[in-house]
C-alpha positions in Angstrom: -7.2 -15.2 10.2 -9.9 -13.2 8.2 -10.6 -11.5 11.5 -11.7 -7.6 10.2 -8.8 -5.1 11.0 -10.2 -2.1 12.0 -8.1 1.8 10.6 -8.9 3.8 13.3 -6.6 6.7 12.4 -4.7 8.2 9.2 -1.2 7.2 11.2 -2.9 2.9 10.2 -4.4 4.3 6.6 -1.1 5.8 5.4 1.3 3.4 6.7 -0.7 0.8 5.0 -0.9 3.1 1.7 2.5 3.2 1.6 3.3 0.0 2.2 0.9 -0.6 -0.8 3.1 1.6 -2.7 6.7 -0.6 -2.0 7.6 -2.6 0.8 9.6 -0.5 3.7 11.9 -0.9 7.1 9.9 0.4 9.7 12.5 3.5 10.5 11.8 4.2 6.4 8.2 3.7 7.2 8.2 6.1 9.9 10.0 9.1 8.7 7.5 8.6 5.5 4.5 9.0 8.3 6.5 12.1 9.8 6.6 13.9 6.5 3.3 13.0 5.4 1.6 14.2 9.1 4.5 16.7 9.9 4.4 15.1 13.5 6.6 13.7 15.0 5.7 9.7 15.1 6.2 7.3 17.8 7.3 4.1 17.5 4.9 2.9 19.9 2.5 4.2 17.0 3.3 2.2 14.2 5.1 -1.3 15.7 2.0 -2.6 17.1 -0.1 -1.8 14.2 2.7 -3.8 12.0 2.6 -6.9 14.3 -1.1 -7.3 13.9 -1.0 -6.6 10.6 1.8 -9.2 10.4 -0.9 -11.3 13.1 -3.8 -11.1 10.7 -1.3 -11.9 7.6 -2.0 -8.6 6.2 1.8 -8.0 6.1 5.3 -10.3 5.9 8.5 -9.7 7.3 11.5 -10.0 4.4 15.3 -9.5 4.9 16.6 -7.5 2.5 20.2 -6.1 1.6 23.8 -7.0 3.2 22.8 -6.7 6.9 19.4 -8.6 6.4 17.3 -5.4 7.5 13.9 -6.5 8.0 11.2 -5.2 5.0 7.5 -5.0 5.6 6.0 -6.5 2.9 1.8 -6.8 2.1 0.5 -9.9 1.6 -1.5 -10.7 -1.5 -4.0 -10.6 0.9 -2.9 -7.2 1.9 -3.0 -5.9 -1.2 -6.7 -6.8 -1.6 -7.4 -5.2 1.8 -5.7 -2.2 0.9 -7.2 -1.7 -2.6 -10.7 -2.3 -0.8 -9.6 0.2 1.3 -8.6 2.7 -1.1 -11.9 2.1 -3.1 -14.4 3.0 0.0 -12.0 6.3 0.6 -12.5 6.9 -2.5 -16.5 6.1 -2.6 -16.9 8.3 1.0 -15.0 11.5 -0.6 -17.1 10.9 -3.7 -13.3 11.1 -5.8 -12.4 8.5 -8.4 -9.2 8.0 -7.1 -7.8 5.2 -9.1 -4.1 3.5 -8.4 -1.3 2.1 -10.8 -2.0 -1.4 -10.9 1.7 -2.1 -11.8 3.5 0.9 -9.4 0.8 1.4 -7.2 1.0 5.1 -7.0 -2.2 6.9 -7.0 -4.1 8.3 -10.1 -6.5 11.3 -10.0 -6.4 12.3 -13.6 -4.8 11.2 -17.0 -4.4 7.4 -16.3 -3.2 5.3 -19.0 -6.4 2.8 -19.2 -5.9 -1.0 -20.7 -8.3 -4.2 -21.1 -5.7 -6.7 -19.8 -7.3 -10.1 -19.6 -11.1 -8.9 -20.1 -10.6 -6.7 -17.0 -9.5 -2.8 -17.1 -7.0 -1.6 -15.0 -5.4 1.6 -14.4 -1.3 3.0 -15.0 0.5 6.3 -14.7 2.0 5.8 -17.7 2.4 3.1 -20.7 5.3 1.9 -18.9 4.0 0.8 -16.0 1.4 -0.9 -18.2 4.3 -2.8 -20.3 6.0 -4.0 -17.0 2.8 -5.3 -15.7 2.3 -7.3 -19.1 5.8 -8.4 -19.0 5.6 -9.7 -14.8 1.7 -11.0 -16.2 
């Protein structure tokens, strides 16, 4: 399923940035896109992007907490589509905009930088670089 999805609109770009960021319910996921575009969002905006994401195993469906309320999740698959996506952003705004490779929250100046593994990677803070290690 390495059929290319295609981000046709910021509505696809920042739903998938923020699902980069933590994984989300769709209503959570929603009222994030409403304060981001302050527009009101449709569901029939966002639910069909999410199933073929979830199609194309960019995404997965978790339960979480007592009532087993469903979590989109990326895919380490997702992740790498996302971070490509972020990078050619990046490349077409000509901005170094770097991301927490522990947190995933994005970095535009005073990054903690460490060689981890022969391979530099980017955190807000020494923290976030400890809890990488630590998960490493």
């Amino acid at each position: 399923m390495m059929k290319q999805i295609k981000i046709t609109n910021l509505i696809k770009f920042y739903t998938l940035l923020f699902l980069y960021k933590s994984p989300m319910h769709g209503y959570e996921l929603i009222k994030q896109l409403e304060t981001c575009t302050n527009k009101k969002i449709s569901t029939s905006h966002v639910y069909p992007f999410l199933n073929n994401l979830e199609k194309h195993e960019i995404i997965e469906l978790k339960e979480k907490g007592e009532r087993d309320k469903k979590q989109y999740c990326l895919t380490k698959h997702g992740k790498i589509f996302t971070k490509n996506l972020i990078d050619r952003f990046s490349n077409i705004i000509n901005f170094d905009l770097k991301v927490c490779a522990s947190c995933g929250c994005k970095l535009i100046e005073g990054a903690h930088k460490e060689k981890i593994n022969n391979k530099e990677l980017y955190f807000c803070c020494k923290y976030c670089a400890q809890s990488y290690k630590d998960s490493n």
